[in-house]
N, C-alpha and C positions, 0 to 999 in steps of 0.2 A: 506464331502469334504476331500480331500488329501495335503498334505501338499505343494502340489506343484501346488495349485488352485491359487494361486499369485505371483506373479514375484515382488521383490523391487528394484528400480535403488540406487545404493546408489552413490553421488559424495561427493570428498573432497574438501571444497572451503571455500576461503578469509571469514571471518570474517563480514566483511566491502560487500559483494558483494553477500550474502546469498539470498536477497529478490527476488533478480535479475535473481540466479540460480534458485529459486524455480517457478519464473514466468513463466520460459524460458523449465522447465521440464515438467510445466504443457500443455500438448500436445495431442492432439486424445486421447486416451484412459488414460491418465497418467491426472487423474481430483484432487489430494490428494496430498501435501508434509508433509512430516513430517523433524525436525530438529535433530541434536542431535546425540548422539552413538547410533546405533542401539540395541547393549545388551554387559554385559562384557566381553564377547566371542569375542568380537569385538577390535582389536587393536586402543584406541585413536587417533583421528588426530592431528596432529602437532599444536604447538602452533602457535596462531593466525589464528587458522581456524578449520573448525567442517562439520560434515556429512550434506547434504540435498538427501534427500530422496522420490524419488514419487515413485506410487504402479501401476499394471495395473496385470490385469485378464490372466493367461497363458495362455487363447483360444487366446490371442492378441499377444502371444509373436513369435518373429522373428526375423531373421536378417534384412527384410526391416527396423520395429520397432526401430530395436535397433541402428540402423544405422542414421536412422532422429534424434534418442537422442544427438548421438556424436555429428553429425552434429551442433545440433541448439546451445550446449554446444561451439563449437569448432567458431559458430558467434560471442559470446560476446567477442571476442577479439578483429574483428573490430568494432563493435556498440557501447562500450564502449571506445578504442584505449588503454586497459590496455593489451600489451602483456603477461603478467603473465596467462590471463584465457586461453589463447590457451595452456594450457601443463591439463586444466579437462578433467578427464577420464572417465566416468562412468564403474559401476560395475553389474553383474544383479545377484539376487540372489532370488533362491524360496524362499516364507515366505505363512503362516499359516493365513487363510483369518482374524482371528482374531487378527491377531496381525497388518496387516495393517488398521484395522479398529482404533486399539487403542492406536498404538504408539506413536505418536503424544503426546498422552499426558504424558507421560514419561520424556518431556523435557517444555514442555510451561506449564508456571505459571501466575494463575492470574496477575495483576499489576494496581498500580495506576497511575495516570496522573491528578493534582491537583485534582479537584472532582471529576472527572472520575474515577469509579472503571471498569477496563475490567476484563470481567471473562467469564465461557463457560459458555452454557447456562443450566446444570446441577447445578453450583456453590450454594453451598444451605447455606453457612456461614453466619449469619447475618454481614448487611454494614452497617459505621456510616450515623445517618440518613442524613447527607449533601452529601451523596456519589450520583452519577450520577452514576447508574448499566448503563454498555454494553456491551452485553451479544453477543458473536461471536463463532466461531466454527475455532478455533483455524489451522483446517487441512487443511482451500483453499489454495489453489496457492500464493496468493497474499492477505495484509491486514491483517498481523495476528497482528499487533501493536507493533511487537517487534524492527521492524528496528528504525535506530535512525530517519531517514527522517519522518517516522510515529510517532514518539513520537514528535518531533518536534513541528509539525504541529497540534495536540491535544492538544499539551499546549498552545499554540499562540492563540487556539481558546478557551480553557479553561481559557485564560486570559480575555477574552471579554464578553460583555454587549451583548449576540446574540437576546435577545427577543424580536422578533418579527421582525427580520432581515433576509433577503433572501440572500440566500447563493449559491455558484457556484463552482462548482468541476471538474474542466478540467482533465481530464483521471484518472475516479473516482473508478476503480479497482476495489472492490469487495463492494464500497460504504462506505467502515468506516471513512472518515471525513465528507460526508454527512448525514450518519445518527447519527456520532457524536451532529454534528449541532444540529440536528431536538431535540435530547434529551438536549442540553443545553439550547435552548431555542428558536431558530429559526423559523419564521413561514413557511420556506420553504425553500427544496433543493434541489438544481435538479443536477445530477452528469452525463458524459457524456463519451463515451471511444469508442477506435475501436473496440477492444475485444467484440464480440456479448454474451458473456459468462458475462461481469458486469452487462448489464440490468439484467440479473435474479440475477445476485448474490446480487446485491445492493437493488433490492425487496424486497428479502428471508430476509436478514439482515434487511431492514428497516419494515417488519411484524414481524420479533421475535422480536423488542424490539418499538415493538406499536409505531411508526411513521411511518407507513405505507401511512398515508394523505396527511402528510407533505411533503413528499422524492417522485423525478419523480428521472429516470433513463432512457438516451435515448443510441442508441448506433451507432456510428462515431463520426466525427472531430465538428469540430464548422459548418460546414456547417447546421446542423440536428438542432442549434437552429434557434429560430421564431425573429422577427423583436422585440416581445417585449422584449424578454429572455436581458434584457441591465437593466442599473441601480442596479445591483448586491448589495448590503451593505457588501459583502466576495467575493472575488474573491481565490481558493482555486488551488495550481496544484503540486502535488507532485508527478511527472514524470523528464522522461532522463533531462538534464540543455540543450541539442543541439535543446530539443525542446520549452525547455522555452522561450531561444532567436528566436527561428522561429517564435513562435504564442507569443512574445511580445504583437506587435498592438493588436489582438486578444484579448488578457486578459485584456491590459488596455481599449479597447472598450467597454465592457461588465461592467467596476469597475464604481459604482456611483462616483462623487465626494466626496472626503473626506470618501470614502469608504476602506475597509481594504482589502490587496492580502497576501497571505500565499503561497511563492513560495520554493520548494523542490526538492532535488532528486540530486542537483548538488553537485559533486566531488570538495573537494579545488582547485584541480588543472583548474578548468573550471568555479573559484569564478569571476576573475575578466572581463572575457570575456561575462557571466551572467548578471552581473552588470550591465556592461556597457548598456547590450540590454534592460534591466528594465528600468534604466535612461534615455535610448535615445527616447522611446515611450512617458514619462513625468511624469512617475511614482516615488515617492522616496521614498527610500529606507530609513527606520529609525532603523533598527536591519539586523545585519547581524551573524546569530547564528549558533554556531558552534556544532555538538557533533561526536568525533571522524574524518573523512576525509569529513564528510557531510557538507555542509551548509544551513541555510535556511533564506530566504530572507521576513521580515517584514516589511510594510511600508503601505501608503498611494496614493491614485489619485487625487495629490493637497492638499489644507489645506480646502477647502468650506464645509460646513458640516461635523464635526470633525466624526473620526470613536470613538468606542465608548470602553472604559476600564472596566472590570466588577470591582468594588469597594470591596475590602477584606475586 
């Protein structure tokens, strides 16, 4: 191979909005993000913000290609309403098929999340034995557990009594709070997404870390589940907040009573209008958890059947 057998997009972007970009790069051909400086050849990006990075095959490259990139980049301005992302530019740059294979991990490090140890699935270090191994591939699109909305939503579950509890993932992305689940103690979870690319990926991820039984993955809206898919004991959704209030009723439909909801992904500035949409289906809100511009919304469906707290 030639040095020029790979094309890297590299963009500069927010700090706070990296998961978002990396989602939104992930396109036709462009299946890999990586985070981070590319190498020290490479001029730093500005504080409060850092490279993301997807790869694609030079037989792929073009200006139609590169043109859909700016494009989908140049969306998040209105899907989001943060005009700052209309000024991402991407850049394309050949790189060496080996180095897009390995980048990635140049920048992402294992990490914990109370018993949860996430690591790739090479990580060969011995873990304390109370550790909960999850074992991911740090390079997809989406799901790598570094954003705060994803750490979030792993401790809220990592806080709980899940054994033997059935769990629900509304736009389940590449599966990692579902198969979180299944390995803390869950007898089942089913994750669901328009993205035709989560069924597999949520698979893949729920077979390399042996809860492959446990974890279904279907793929579109709520429509795709069955009349039983209700009585949830977790209702899980860590996507846009514009959609959280849409499919409110939805989520609260689906929550047992006195069941637990783990809702994410909303921006402060979209805290109190979120809220409101949670509250008004009947749901209530008992944590309202902050890290950095993120929120994430903890709470209950009524008090009947208490949800349950795992005991330190």
């Amino acid at each position: 191979m030639t040095n020029s057998d790979w094309v890297e997009v590299r963009v500069v972007a927010p700090l706070a909005w990296h998961e978002l970009v990396a989602e939104v790069l992930a396109l036709g051909p462009c299946t890999s993000v990586a985070f981070g400086r590319p190498n020290l050849a490479v001029d730093a990006a500005p504080e409060g913000s850092d490279y993301v990075r997807t790869f694609y095959s030079a037989g792929d490259d073009g200006p139609e290609l590169r043109e859909r990139i700016a494009a989908a980049l140049r969306s998040l301005a209105d899907t989001t309403g943060d005009a700052s992302l209309a000024e991402l530019r991407p850049t394309f740059h050949p790189l060496p098929r080996e180095d897009w294979a390995t980048s990635w991990r140049k920048t992402w490090k294992p990490f914990r999340v109370g018993r949860l140890a996430v690591v790739t699935h090479d990580f060969a270090r011995p873990l304390r034995a109370s550790d909960v191994r999850l074992a991911l591939e740090p390079a997809g699109a989406f799901g790598t557990g570094r954003h705060a909305t994803t750490r979030q939503c792993l401790m809220a579950l990592e806080e709980r009594d899940l054994d033997g509890a059935r769990v629900l993932d509304a736009g389940t992305g590449t599966g990692i709070l579902a198969v979180a689940s299944a390995l803390l103690g869950a007898a089942s979870a089913m994750g669901f997404d328009v993205d035709p690319r989560s069924e597999v990926e949520g698979a893949e991820l729920a077979a390399a870390n042996g809860v492959a039984e446990r974890c279904r993955f279907l793929t579109g809206d709520f429509s795709v589940l069955g009349e039983g898919d209700r009585e949830f004991d977790v209702v899980l959704a860590n996507i846009y907040a514009d959609v959280v209030q849409q499919e409110a009723a939805n989520l609260a439909a689906r929550l047992r009573p006195g069941g637990t909801f783990v809702f994410s992904g909303c921006l402060d500035r979209h805290g109190p209008d979120t809220a409101r949409a949670i509250e008004h289906v009947g749901l209530e809100i008992r944590e309202t958890r902050r890290r950095g511009r993120w929120l994430t919304f903890v709470g209950t469906n009524g008090s009947s059947r208490p949800s349950r707290e795992r005991r330190r």
